[in-house]
C-alpha positions in Angstrom: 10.0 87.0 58.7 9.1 90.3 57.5 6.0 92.0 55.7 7.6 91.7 52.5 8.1 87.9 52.6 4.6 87.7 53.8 3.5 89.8 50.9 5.1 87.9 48.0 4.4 84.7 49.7 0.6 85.9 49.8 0.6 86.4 46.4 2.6 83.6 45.1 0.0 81.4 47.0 -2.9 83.1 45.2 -1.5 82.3 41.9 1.1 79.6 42.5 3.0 80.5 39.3 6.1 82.4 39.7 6.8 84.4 36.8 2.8 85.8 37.1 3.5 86.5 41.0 7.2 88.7 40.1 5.0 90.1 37.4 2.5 91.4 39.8 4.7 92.4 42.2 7.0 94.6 39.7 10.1 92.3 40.5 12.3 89.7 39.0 11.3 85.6 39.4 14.2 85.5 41.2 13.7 88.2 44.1 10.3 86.3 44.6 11.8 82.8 44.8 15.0 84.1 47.5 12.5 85.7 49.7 10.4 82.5 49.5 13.6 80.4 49.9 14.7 82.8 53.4 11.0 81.8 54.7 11.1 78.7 54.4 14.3 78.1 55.7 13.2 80.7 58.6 9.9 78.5 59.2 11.8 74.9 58.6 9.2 73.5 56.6 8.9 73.6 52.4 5.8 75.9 52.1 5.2 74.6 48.2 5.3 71.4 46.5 7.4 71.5 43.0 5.4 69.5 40.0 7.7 69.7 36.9 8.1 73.4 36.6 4.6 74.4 38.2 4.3 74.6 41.9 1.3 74.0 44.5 0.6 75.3 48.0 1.1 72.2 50.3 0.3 71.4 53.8 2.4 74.1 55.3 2.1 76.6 53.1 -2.0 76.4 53.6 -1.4 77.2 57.1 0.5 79.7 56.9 -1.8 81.3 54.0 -5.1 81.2 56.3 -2.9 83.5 59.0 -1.6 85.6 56.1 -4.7 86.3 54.8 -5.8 87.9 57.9 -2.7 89.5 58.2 -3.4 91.4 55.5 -7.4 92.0 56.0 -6.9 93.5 59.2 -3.9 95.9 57.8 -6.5 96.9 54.8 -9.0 97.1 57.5 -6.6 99.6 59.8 -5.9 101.5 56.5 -9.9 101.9 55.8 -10.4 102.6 59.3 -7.5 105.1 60.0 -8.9 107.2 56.4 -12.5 107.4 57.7 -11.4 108.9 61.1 -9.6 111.4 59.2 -12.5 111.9 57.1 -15.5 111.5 58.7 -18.3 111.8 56.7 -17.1 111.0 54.0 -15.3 107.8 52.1 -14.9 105.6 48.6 -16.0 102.1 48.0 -14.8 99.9 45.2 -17.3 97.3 43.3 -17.0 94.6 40.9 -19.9 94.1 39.1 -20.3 91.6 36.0 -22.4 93.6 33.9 -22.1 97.5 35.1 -24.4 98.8 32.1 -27.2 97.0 33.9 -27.3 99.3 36.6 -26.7 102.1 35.9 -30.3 103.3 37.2 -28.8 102.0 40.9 -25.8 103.4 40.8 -27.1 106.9 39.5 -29.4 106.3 42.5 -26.9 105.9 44.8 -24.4 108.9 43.4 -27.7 111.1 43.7 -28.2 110.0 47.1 -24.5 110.4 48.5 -22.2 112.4 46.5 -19.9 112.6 48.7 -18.9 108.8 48.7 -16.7 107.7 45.5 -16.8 104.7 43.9 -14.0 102.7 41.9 -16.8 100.5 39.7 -15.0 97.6 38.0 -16.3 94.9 35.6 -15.1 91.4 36.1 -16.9 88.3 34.4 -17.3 84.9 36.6 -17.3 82.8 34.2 -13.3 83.3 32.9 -12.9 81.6 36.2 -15.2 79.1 37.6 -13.8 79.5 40.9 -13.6 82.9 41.2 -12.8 84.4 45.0 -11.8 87.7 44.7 -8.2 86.7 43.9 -6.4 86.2 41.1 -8.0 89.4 39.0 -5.3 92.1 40.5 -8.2 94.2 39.0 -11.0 93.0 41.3 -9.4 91.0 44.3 -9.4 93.8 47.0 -12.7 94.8 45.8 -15.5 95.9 48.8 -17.8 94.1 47.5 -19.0 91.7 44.0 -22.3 92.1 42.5 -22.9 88.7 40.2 -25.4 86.0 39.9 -24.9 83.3 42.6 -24.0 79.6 41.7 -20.9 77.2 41.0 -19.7 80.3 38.7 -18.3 82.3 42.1 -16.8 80.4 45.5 -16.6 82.2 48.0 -14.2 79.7 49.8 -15.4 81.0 53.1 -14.2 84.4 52.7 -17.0 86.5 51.3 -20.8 86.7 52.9 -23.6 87.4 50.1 -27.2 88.6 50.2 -29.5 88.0 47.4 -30.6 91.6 46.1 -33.5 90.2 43.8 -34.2 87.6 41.1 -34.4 88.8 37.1 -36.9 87.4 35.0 -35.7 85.9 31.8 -36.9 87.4 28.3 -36.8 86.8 24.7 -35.8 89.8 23.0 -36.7 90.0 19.3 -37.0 92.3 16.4 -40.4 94.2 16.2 -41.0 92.4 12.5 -39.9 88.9 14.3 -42.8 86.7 13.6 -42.6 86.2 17.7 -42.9 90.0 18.2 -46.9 89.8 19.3 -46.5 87.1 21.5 -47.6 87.5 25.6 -45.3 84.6 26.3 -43.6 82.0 24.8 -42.5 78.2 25.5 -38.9 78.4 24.7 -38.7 75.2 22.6 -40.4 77.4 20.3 -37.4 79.2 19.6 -35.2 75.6 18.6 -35.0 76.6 15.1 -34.2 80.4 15.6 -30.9 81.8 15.4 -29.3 83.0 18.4 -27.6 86.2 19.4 -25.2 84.9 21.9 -22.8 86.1 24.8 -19.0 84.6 24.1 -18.9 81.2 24.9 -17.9 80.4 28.7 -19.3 83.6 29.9 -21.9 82.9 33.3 -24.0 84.2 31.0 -23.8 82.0 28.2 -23.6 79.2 29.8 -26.7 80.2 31.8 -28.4 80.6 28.6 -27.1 77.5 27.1 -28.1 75.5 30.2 -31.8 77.3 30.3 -32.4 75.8 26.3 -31.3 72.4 27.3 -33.8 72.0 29.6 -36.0 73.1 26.8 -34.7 70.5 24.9 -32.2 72.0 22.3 -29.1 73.5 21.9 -29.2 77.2 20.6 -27.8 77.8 17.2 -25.7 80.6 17.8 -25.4 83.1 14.5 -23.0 86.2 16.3 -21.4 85.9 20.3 -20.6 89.8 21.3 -21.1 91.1 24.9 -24.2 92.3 26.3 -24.0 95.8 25.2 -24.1 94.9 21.4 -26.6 91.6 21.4 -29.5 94.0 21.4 -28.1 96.3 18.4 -27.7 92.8 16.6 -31.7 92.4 16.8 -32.2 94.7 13.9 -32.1 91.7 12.1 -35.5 90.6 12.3 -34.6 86.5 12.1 -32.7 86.3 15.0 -33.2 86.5 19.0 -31.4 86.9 22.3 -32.2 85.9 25.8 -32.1 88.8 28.3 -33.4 89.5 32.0 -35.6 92.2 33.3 -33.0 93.6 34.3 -31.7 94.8 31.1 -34.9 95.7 30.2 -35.0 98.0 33.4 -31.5 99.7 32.4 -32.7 100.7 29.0 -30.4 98.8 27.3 -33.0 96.7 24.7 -34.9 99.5 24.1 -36.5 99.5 20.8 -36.9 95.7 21.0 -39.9 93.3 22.0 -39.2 91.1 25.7 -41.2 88.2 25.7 -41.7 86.5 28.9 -40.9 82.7 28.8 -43.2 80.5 30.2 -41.6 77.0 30.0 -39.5 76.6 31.3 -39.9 78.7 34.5 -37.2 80.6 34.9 -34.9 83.9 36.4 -31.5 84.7 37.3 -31.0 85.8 41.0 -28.3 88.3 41.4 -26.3 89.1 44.4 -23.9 91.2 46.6 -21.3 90.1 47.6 -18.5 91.2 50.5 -15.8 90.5 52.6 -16.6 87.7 55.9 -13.6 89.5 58.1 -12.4 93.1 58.1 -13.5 96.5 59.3 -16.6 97.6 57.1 -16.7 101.0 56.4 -19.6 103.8 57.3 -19.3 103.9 53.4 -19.6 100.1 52.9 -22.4 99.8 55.5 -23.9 103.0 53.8 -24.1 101.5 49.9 -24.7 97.5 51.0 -28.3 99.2 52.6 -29.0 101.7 50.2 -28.7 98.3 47.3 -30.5 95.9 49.5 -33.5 98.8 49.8 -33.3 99.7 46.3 -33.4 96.0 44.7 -36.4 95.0 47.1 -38.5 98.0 45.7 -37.5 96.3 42.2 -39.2 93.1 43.3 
């Protein structure tokens, strides 16, 4: 067996579907099932089970997956390693972050602070997958490190460790003419009858939301869905409201609106960082996961 068997067979096994796998890997369906095909018969075992035209990763193939995967961590951790002994003092991080607007303040922190460390910033949204990893996204799955709310929206499946950075208080944001707008707090089964301004259906934070006004007991009526950079421009209209955290009230982003703090019922969103279990970390991983843990627990 060679690296290039291992690779395709790696990814194949992250996706098991074989036209999405040759896709990734820039070859033909075909060159992906012959190297599979040589592998198998090298190994002597079937490493997938065939169901109709999909396949799934069986017995075998789950084996050999666990031993691939670290295959390929420690080569990604030799390739880290090897750069920063060329480079020392310096480096680049990549992060995946559901909602990069929101900090901004950190980030520009953190550029301030190190200049000399790049960062790839990526924005990936748990809730398209409610078993995200890391994989699957060729965007975000060899990522440093995840920045999302915790929950049964991300699985870690063992591979990633996480650290709560801080938990977000939840908000009403309305109009300043909403008849809410002078309100110190609110019970949110106030708001039953309200139109909502909603994040797109399926979203973590949608279905955050959603979850938070059922225990209220209602279901939101949802008037526009748009992402989280346009639900506070949509609050010019003075009937309508939005559910936001305190951190997007930190970043700026609902400025110009009123943020009502919710009293019933008692909620906020934690939010966490994410990063690989196994590998080498980086003097420039080590350097950022401190520098975030120190800023978020001055935000607390």
């Amino acid at each position: 067996m060679d690296l290039l068997q291992l690779k395709y067979f790696s990814a194949l096994a992250k996706s098991q579907h074989l036209n999405r796998t040759a896709e990734e890997m820039l070859v033909t369906p075909s060159a992906v099932s012959a190297s599979l095909a040589r592998l198998e018969k090298e190994l002597g075992v079937k490493l997938f089970d065939r169901v109709g035209r999909n396949i799934r990763l069986n017995q075998y193939g789950k084996i050999l997956s666990k031993y691939t995967d670290q295959v390929f961590t420690a080569l990604d951790s030799a390739k880290t390693e090897l750069r920063e002994a060329q480079n020392p003092g310096k480096g680049s991080i990549t992060v995946a972050i559901t909602n990069p607007n929101l900090w901004n303040k950190a980030l520009h922190a953190f550029y301030t602070a190190y200049p000399e460390i790049f960062i790839s910033l990526t924005a990936f949204d748990t809730g398209s997958n409610q078993l995200y990893s890391g994989h699957g996204d060729p965007l975000v799955q060899h990522a440093d490190f995840y920045i999302a709310a915790p929950g049964a929206t991300i699985h870690t499946d063992g591979s990633l460790e996480s650290e709560i950075l801080f938990y977000s208080q939840v908000l009403l944001a309305v109009s300043p003419k909403h008849r809410f707008a002078r309100r110190k707090s609110i019970d949110l089964a106030e708001a039953r009858d309200e139109w909502f301004v909603n994040s797109p259906y399926k979203t973590s934070f949608r279905t955050f939301c959603d979850n938070l006004c059922q225990q209220a007991g209602f279901t939101p009526k949802s008037r526009i869905e748009c992402d989280y950079m346009l639900r506070p421009r949509m609050l010019i209209n003075e009937n309508m409201v939005c559910l936001a955290t305190s951190l997007g009230r930190q970043s700026g982003l609902y400025e110009g609106t009123v943020m009502i703090p919710i009293e019933k019922p008692p909620c906020s969103r934690p939010q966490a960082i994410y990063w690989r279990a196994k590998g080498y970390q980086s003097q420039a991983n080590q350097v950022f996961k401190e520098f975030l843990l120190n800023y978020c627990r001055k935000m607390m």
